[in-house]
C-alpha positions as CSV (number, residue, x, y, z in Angstrom):
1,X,9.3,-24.4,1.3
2,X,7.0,-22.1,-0.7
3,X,4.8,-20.0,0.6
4,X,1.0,-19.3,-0.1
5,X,0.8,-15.3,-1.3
6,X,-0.4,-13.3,1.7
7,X,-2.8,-10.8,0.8
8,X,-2.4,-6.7,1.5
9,X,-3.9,-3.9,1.2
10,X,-2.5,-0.8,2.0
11,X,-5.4,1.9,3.7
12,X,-5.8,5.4,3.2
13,X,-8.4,8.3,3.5
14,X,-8.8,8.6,0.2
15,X,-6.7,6.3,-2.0
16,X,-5.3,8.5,-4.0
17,X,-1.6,9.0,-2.9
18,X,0.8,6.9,-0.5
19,X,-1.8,3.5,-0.6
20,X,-1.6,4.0,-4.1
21,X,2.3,4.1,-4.2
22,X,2.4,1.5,-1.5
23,X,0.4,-1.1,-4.0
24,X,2.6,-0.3,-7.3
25,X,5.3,-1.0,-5.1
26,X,4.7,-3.7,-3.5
27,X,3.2,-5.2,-7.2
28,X,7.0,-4.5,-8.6
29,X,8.9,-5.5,-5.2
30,X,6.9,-8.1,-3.6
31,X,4.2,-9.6,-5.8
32,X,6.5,-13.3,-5.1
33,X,5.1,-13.2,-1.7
34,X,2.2,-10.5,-1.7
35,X,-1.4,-10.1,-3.5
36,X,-2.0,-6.4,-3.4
37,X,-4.4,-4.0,-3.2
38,X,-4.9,0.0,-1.9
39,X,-8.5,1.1,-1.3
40,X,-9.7,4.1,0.9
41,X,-12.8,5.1,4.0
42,X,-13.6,7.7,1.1
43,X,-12.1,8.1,-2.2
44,X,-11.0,11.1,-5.4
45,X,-12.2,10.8,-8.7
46,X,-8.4,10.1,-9.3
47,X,-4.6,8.9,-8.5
48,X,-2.6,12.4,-7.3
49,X,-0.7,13.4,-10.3
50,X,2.1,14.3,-8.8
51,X,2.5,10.7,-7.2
52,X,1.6,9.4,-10.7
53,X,4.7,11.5,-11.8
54,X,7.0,10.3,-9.1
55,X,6.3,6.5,-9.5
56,X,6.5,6.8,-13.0
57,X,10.2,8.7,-12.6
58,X,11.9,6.7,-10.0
59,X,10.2,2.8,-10.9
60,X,9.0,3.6,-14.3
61,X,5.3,1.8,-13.2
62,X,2.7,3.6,-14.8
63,X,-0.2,3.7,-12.2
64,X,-2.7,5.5,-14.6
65,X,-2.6,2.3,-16.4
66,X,-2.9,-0.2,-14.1
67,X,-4.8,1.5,-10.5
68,X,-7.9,3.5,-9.9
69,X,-9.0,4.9,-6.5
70,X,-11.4,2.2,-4.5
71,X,-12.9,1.6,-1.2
72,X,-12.8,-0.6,1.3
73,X,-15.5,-2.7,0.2
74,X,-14.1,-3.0,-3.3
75,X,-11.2,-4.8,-2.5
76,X,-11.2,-9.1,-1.3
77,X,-10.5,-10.0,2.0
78,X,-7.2,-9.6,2.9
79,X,-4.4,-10.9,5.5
80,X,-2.7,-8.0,6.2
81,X,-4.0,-3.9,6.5
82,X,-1.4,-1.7,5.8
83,X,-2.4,2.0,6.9
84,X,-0.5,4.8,5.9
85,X,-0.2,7.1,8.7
86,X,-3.6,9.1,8.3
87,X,-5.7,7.5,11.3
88,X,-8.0,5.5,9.1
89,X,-11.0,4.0,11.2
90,X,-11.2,0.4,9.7
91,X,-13.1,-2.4,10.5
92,X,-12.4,-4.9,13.1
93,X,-11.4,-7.6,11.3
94,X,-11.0,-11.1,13.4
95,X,-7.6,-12.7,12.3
96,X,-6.4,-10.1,10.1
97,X,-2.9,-8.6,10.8
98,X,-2.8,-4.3,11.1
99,X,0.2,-2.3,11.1
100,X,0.8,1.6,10.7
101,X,3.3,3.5,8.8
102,X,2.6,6.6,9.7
103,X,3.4,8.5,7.1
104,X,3.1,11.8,6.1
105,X,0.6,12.8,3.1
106,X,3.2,14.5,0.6
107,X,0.3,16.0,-1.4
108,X,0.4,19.9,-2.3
109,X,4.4,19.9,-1.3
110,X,7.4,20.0,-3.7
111,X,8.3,16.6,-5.6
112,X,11.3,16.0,-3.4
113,X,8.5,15.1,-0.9
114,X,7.2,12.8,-3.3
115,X,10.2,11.2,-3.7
116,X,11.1,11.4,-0.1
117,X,8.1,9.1,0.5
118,X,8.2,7.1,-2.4
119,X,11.5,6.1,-1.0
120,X,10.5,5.0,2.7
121,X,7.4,3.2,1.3
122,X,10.5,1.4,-0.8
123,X,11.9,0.4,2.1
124,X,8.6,-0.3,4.2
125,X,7.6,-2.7,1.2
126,X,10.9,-4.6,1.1
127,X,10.5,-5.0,5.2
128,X,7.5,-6.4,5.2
129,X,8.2,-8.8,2.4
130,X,11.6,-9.8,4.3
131,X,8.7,-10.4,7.1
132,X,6.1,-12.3,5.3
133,X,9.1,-14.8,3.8
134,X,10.7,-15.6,7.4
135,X,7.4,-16.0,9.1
136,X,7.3,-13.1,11.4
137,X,4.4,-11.3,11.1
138,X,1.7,-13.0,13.2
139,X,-0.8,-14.0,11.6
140,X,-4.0,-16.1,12.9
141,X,-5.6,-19.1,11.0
142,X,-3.9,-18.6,7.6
């Protein structure tokens, strides 16, 4: 039986690293099962280069092309709120489905840190869509 997409967005303070990566990601990995989106409580003029650079390297996805930092109220309602590990205050939102990664911002530290969380974002993204496919994330009225 097929399912109906789920819709994500993946939270952070300013939009402009990990949610970033987490939504060109999950677009690549996961866009069978996933609508997604990445927005931010505040947000930079732009995507982090270097996270630009390292998503471009290791996926070849272009996020220049294709993303631009928003907030929250830029984005649709979603099903499930991804946050990325940097205590983001967001809204209470009845029947919607909230997890943390918590992890770290790589910004200002050496590429392999990039890639280091480029790769467990991989991983996180592929998770969740095993999860969304067998039914095992709760989720109310959807």
């Amino acid at each position: 039986m097929k399912h109906q997409r789920k819709r994500v967005a993946f939270l952070c303070v300013h939009n402009s690293c990990r949610s970033q990566m987490a939504e060109a990601l999950a677009r690549k990995l996961a866009s069978d099962v996933m609508e997604v989106y990445s927005a931010g409580t505040m947000v930079k003029a732009n995507i982090n280069p270097d996270a630009v650079q390292i998503i471009k390297e290791l996926y070849t996805i272009d996020m220049e092309s294709t993303q631009h930092p928003k907030l929250l109220q830029d984005i649709p309602t979603v099903d499930i709120i991804i946050t990325m590990g940097c205590n983001v205050e967001c809204p209470n939102i009845p029947g919607v489905y909230t997890e943390d990664w918590g992890l770290d911002d790589p910004s200002g530290k050496a590429m392999s840190e990039f890639a280091a969380t480029a790769k467990q974002i991989e991983q996180k993204v592929l998770d969740l869509k095993a999860r969304i496919q067998q039914d095992k994330i709760p989720l109310q009225n959807l």
